[in-house]
Biopython code that builds the backbone (N, CA, C, O; Angstrom):
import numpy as np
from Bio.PDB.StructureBuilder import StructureBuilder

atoms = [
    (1, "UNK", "N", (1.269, 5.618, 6.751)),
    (1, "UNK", "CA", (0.010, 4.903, 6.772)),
    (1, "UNK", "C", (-1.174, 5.865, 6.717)),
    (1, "UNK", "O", (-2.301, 5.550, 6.334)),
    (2, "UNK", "N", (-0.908, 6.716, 7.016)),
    (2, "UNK", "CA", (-1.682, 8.187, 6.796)),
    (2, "UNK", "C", (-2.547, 8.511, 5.504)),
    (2, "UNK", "O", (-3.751, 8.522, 5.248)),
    (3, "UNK", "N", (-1.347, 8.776, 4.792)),
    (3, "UNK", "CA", (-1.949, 8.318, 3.384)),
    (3, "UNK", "C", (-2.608, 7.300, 2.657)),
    (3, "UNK", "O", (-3.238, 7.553, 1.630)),
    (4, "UNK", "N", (-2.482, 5.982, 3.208)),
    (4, "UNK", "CA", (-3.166, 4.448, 2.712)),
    (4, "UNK", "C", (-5.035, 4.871, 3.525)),
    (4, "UNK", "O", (-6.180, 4.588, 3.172)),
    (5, "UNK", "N", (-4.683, 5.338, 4.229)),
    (5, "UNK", "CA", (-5.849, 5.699, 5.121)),
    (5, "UNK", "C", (-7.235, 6.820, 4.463)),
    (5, "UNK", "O", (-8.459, 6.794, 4.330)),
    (6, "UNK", "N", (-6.169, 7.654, 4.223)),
    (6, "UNK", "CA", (-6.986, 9.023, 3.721)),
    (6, "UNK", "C", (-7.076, 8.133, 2.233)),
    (6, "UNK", "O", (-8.264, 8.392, 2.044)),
    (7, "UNK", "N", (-6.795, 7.486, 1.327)),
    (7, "UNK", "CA", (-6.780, 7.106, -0.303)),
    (7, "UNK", "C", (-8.234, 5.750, 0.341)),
    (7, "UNK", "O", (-9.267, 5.535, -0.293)),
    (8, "UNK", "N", (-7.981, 5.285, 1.249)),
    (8, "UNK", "CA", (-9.410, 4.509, 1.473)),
    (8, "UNK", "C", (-10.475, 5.227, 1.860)),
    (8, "UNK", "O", (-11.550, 4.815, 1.422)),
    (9, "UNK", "N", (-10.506, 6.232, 2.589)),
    (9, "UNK", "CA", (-11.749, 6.691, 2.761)),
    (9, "UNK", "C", (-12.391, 7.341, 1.514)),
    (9, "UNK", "O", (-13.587, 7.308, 1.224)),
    (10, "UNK", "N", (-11.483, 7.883, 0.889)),
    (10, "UNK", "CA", (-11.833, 8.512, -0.267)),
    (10, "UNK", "C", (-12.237, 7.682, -1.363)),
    (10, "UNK", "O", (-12.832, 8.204, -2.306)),
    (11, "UNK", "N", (-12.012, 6.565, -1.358)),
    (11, "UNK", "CA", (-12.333, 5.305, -2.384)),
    (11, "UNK", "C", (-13.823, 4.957, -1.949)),
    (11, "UNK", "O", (-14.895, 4.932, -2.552)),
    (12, "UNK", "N", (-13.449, 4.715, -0.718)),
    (12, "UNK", "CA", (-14.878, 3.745, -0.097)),
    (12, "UNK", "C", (-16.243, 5.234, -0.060)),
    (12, "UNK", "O", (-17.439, 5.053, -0.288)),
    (13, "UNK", "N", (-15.591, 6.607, 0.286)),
    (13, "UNK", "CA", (-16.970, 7.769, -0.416)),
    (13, "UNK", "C", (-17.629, 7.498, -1.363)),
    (13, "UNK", "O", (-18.854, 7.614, -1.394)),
    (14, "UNK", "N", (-16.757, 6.996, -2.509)),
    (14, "UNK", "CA", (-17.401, 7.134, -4.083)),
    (14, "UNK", "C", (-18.041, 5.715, -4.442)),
    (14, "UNK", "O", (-18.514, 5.379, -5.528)),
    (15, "UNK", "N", (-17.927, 4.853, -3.099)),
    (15, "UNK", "CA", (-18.772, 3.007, -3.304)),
    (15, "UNK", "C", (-18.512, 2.992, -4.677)),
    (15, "UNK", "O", (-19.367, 3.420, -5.452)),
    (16, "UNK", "N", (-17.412, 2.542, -5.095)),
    (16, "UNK", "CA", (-17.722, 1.685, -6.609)),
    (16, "UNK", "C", (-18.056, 0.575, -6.601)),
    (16, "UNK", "O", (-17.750, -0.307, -5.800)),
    (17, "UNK", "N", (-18.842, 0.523, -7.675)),
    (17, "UNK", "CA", (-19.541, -0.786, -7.335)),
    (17, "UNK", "C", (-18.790, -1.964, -8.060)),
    (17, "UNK", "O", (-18.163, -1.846, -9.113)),
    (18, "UNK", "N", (-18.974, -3.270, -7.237)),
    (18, "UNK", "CA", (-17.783, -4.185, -7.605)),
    (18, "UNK", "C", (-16.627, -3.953, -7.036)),
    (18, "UNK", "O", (-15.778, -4.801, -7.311)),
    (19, "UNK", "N", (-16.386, -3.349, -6.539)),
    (19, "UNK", "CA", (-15.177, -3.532, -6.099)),
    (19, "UNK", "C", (-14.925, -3.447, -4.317)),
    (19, "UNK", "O", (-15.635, -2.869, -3.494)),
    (20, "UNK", "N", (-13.482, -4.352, -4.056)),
    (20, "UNK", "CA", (-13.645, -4.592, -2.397)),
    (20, "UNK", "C", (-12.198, -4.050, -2.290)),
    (20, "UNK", "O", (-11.372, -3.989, -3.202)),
    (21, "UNK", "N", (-12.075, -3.731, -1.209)),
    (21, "UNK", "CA", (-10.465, -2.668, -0.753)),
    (21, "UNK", "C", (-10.277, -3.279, 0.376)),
    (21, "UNK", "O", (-11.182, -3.670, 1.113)),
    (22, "UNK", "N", (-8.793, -3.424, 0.625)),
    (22, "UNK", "CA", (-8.093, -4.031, 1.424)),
    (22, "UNK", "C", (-6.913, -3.077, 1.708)),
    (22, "UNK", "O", (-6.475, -2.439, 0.751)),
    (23, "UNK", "N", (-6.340, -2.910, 2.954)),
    (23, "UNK", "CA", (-5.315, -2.425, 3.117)),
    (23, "UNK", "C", (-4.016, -3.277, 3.537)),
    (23, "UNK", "O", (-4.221, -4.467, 3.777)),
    (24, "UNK", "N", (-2.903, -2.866, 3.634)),
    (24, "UNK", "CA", (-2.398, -4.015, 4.001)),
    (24, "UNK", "C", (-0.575, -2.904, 4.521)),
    (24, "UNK", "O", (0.225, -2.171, 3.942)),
    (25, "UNK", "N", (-0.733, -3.331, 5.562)),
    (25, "UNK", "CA", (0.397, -2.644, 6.535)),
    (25, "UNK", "C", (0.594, -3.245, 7.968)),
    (25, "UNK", "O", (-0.330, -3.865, 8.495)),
    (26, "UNK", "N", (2.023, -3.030, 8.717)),
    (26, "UNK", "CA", (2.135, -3.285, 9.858)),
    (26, "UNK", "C", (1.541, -3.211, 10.905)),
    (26, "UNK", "O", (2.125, -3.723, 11.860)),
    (27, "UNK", "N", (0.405, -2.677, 11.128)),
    (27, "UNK", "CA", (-0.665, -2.718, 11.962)),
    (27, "UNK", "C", (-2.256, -3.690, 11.547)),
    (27, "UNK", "O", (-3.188, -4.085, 12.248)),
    (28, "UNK", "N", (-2.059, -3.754, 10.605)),
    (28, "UNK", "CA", (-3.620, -4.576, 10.085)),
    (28, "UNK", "C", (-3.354, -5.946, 10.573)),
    (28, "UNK", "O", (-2.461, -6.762, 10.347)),
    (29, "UNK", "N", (-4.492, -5.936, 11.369)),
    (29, "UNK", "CA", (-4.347, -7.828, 11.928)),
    (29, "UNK", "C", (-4.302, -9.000, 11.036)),
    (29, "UNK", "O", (-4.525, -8.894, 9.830)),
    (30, "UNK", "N", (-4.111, -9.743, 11.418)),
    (30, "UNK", "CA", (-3.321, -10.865, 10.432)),
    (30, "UNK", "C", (-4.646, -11.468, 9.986)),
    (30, "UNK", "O", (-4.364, -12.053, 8.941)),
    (31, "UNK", "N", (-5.978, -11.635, 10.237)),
    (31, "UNK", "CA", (-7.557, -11.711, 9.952)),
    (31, "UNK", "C", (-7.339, -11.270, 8.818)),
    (31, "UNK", "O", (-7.211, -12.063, 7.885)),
    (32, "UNK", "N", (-7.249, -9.973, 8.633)),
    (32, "UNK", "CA", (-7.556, -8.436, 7.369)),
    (32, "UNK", "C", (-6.356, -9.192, 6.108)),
    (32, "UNK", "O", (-6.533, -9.518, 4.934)),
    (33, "UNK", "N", (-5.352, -9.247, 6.847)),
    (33, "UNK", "CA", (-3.980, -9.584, 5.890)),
    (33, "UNK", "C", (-4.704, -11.028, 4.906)),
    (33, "UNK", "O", (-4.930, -11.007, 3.695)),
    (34, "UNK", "N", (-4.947, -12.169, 5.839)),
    (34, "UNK", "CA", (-5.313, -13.454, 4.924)),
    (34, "UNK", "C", (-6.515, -12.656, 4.183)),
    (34, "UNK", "O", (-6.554, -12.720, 2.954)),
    (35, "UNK", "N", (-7.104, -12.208, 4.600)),
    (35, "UNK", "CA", (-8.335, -11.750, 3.536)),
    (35, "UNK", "C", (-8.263, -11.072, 2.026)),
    (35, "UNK", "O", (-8.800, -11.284, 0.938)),
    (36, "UNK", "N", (-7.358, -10.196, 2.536)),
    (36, "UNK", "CA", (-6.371, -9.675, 0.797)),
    (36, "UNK", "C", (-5.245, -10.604, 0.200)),
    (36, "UNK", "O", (-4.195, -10.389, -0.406)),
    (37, "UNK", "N", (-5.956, -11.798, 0.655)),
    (37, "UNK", "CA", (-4.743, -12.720, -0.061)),
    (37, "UNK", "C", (-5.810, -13.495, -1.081)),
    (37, "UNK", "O", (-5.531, -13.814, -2.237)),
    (38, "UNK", "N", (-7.255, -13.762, -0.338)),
    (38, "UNK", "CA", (-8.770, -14.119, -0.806)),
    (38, "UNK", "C", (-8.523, -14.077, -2.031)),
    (38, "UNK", "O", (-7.789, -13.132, -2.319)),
    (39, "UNK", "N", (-8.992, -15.042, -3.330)),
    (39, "UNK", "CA", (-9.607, -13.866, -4.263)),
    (39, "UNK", "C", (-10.833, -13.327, -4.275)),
    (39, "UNK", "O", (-11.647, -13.648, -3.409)),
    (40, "UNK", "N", (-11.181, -12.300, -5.404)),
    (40, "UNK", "CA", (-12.488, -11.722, -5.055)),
    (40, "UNK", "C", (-13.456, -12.676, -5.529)),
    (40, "UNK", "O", (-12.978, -13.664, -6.088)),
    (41, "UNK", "N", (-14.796, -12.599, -5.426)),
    (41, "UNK", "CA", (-15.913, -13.331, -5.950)),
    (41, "UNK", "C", (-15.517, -12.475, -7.484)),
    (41, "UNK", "O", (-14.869, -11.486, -7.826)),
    (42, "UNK", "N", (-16.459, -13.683, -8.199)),
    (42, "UNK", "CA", (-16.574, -13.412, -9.415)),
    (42, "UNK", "C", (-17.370, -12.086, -9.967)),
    (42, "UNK", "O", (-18.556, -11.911, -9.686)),
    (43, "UNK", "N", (-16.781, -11.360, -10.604)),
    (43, "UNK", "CA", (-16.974, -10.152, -11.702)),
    (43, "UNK", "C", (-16.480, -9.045, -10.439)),
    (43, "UNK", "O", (-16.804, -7.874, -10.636)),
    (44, "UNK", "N", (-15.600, -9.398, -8.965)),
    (44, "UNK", "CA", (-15.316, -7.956, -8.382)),
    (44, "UNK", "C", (-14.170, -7.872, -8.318)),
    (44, "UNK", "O", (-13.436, -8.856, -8.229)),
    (45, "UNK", "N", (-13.652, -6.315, -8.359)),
    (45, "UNK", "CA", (-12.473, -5.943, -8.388)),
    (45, "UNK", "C", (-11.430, -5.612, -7.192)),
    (45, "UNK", "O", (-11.590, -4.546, -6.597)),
    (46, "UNK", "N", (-10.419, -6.430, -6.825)),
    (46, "UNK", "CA", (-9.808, -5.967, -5.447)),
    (46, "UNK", "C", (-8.652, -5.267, -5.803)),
    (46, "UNK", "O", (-7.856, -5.457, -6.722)),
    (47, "UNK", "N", (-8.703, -4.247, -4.731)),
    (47, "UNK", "CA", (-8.269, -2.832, -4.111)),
    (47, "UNK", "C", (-7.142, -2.966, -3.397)),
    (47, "UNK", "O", (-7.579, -2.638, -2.294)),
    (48, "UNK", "N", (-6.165, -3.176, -3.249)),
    (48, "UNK", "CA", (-5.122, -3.403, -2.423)),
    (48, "UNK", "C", (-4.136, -1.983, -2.139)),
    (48, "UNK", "O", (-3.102, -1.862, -2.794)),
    (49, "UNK", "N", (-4.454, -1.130, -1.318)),
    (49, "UNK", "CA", (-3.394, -0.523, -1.042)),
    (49, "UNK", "C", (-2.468, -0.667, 0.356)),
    (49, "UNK", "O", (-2.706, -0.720, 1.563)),
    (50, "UNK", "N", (-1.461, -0.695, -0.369)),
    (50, "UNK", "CA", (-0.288, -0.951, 0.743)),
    (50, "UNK", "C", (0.948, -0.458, 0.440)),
    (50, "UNK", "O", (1.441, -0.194, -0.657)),
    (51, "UNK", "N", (1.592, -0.321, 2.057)),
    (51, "UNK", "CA", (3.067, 0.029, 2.110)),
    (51, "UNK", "C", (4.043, -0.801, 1.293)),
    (51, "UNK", "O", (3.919, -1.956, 0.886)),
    (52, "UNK", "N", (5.327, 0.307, 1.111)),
    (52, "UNK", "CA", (6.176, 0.008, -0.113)),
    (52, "UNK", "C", (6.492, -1.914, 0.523)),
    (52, "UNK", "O", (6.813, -2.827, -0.237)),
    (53, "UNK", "N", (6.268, -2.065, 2.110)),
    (53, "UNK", "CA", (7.031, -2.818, 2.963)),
    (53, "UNK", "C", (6.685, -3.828, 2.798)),
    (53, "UNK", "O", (7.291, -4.756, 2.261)),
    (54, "UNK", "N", (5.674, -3.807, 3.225)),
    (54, "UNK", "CA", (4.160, -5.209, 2.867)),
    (54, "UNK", "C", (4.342, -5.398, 0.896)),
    (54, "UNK", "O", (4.150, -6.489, 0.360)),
    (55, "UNK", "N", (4.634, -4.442, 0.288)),
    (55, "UNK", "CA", (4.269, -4.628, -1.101)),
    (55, "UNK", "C", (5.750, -5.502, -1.456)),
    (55, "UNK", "O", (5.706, -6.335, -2.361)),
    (56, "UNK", "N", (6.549, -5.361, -0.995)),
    (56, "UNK", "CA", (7.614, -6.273, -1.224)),
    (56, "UNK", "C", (8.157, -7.753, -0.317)),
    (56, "UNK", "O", (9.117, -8.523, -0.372)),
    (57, "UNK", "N", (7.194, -7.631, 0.321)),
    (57, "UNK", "CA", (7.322, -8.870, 1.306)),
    (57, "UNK", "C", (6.338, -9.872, 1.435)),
    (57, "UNK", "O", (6.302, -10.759, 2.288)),
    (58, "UNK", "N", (5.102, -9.540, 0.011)),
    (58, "UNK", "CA", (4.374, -10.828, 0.003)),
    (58, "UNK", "C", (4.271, -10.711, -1.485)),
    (58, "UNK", "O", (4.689, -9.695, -2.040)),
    (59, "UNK", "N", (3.763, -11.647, -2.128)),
    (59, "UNK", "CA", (2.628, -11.687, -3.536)),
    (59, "UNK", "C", (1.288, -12.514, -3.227)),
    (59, "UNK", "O", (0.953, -13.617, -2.796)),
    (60, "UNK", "N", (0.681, -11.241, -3.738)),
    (60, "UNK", "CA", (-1.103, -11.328, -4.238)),
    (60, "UNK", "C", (-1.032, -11.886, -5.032)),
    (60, "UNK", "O", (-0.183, -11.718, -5.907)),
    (61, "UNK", "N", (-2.133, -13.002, -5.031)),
    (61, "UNK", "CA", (-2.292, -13.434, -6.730)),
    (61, "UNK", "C", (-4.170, -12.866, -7.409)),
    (61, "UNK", "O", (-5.215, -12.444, -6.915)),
    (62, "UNK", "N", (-3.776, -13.123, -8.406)),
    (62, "UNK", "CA", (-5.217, -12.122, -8.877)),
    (62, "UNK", "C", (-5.061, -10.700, -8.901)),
    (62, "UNK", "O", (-5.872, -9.890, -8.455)),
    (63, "UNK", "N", (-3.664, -10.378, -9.603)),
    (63, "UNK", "CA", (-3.172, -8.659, -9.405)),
    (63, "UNK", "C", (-3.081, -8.092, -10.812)),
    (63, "UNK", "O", (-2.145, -8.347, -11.569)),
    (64, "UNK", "N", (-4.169, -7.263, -11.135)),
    (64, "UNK", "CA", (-3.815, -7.276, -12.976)),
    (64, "UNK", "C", (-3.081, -5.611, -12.951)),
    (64, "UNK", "O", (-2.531, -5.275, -14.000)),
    (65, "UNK", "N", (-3.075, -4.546, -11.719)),
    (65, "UNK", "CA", (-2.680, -3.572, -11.947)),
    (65, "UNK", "C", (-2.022, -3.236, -10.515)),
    (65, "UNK", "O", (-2.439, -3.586, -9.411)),
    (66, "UNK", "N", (-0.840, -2.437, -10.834)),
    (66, "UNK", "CA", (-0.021, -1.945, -9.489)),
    (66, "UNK", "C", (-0.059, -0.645, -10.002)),
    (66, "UNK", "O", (-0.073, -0.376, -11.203)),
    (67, "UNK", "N", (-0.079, 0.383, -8.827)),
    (67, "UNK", "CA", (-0.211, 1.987, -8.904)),
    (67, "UNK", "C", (0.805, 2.508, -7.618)),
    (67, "UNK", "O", (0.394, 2.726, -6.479)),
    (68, "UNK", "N", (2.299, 2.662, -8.095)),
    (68, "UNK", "CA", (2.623, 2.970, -6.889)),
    (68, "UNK", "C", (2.703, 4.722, -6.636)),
    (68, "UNK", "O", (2.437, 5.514, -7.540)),
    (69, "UNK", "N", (3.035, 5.060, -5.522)),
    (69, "UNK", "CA", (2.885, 6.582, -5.333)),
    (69, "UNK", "C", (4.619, 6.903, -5.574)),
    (69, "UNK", "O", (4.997, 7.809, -6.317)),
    (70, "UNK", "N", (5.582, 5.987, -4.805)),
    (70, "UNK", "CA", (6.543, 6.345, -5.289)),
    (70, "UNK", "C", (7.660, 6.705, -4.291)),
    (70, "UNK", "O", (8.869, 6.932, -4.322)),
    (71, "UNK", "N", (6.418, 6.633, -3.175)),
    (71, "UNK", "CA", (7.410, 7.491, -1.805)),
    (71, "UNK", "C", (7.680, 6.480, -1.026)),
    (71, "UNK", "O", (6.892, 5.578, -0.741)),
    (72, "UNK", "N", (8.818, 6.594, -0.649)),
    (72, "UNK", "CA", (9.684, 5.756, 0.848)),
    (72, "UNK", "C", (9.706, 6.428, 1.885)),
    (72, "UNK", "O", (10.430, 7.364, 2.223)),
    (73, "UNK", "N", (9.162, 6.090, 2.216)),
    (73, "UNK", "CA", (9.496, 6.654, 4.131)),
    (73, "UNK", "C", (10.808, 6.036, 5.071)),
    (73, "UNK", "O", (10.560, 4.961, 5.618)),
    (74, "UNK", "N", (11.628, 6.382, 5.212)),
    (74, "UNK", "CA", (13.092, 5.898, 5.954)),
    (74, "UNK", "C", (14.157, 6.757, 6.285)),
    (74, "UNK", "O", (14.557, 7.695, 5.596)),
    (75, "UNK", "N", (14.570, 6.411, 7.309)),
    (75, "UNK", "CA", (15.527, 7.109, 7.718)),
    (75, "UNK", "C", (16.558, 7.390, 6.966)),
    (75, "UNK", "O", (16.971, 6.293, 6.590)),
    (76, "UNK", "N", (17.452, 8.501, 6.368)),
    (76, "UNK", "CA", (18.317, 8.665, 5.986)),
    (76, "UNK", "C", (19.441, 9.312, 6.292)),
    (76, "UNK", "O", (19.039, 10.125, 7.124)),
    (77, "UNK", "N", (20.919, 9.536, 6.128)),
    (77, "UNK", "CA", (22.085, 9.959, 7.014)),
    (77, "UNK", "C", (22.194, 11.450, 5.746)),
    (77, "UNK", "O", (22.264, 11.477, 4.517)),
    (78, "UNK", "N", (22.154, 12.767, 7.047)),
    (78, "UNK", "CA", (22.236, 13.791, 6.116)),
    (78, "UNK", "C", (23.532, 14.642, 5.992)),
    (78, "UNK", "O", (23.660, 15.723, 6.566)),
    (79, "UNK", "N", (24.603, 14.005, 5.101)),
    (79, "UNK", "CA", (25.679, 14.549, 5.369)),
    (79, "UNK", "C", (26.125, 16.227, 5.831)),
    (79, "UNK", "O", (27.100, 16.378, 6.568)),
    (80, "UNK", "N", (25.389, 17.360, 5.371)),
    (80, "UNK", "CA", (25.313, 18.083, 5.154)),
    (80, "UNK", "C", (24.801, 19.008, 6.489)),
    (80, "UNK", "O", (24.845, 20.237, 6.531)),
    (81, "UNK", "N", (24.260, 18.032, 7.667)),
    (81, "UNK", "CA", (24.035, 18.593, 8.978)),
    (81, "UNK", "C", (24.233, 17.108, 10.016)),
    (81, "UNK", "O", (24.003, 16.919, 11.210)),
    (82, "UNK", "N", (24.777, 16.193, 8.898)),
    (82, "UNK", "CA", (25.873, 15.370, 10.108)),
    (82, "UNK", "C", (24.776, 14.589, 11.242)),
    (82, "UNK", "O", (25.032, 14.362, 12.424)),
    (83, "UNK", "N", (23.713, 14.314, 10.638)),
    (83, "UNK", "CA", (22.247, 13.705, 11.164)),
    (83, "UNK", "C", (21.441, 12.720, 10.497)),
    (83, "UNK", "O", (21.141, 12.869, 9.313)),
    (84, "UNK", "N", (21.074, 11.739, 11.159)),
    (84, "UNK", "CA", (19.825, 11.192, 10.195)),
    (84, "UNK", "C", (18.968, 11.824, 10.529)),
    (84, "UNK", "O", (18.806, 12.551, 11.510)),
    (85, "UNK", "N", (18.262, 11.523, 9.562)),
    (85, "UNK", "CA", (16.591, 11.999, 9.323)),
    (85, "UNK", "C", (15.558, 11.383, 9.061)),
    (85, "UNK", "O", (15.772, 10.383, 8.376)),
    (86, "UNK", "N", (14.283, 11.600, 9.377)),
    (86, "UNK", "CA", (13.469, 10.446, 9.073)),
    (86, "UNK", "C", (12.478, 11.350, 7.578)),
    (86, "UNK", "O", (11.581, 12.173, 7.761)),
    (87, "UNK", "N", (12.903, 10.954, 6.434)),
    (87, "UNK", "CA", (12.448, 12.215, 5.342)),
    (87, "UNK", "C", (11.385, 11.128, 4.072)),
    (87, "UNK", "O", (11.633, 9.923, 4.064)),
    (88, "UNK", "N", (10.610, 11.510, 3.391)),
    (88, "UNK", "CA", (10.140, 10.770, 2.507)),
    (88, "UNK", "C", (10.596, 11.094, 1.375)),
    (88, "UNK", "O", (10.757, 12.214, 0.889)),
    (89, "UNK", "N", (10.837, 9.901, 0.889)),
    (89, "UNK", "CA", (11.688, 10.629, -0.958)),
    (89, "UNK", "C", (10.935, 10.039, -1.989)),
    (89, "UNK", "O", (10.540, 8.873, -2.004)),
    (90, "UNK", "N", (10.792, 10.727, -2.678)),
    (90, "UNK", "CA", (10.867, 10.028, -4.090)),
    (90, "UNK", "C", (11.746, 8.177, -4.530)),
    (90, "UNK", "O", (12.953, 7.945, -4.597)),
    (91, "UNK", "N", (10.663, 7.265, -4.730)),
    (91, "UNK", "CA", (12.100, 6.288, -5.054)),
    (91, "UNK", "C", (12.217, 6.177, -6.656)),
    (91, "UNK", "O", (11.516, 6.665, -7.542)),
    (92, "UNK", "N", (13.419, 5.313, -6.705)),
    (92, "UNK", "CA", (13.588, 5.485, -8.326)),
    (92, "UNK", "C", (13.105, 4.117, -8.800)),
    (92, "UNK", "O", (13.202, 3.129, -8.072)),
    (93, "UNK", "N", (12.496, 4.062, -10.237)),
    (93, "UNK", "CA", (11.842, 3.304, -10.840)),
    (93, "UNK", "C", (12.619, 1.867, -11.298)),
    (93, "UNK", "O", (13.574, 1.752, -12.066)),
    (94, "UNK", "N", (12.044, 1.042, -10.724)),
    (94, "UNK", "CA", (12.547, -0.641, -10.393)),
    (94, "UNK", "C", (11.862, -1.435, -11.378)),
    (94, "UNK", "O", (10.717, -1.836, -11.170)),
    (95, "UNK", "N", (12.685, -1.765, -12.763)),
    (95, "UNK", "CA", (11.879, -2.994, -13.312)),
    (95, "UNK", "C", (12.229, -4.468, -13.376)),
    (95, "UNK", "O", (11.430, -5.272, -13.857)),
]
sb = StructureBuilder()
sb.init_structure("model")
sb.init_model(0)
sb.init_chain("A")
sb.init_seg("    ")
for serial, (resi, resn, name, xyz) in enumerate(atoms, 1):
    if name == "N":
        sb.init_residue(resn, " ", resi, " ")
    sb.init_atom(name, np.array(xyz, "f"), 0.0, 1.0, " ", f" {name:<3s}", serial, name[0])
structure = sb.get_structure()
């Protein structure tokens, strides 16, 4: 969530205009959540970044572009030192 965090502040620095950002993760109150479900007023562009988690467990409507980063965060079993781990990977491309 670190990253959804640091990619909003850095969005909301450069105020584009028209456009409204929403985040959307296991901590954002359920207020914030119905609100990125909103559509935007007319001629603005919504911003949705969110976890892989949230991104597969609802649909937005009014979504003309998805940008994913790619990374999973999850525990995984590491044969090789006989441990899970909690590691971020690369995921592979889902159409």
């Amino acid at each position: 969530m670190d990253e959804i965090c640091t990619v909003q502040e850095e969005l909301e620095k450069r105020a584009i205009l028209n456009t409204v950002i929403h985040v959307l993760h296991s901590q954002v109150p359920q207020e914030d959540q119905d609100a990125a479900l909103e559509p935007p007023e007319q001629g603005t562009c919504k911003v949705i970044l969110a976890t892989n988690i949230a991104e597969s467990s609802i649909t937005i409507p009014d979504v003309s572009v998805v940008v994913d980063c790619g990374l999973v965060r999850g525990i995984f079993y590491d044969d090789r030192r006989k441990l899970q781990c909690l590691l971020c990977k690369v995921s592979r491309v889902r159409m």
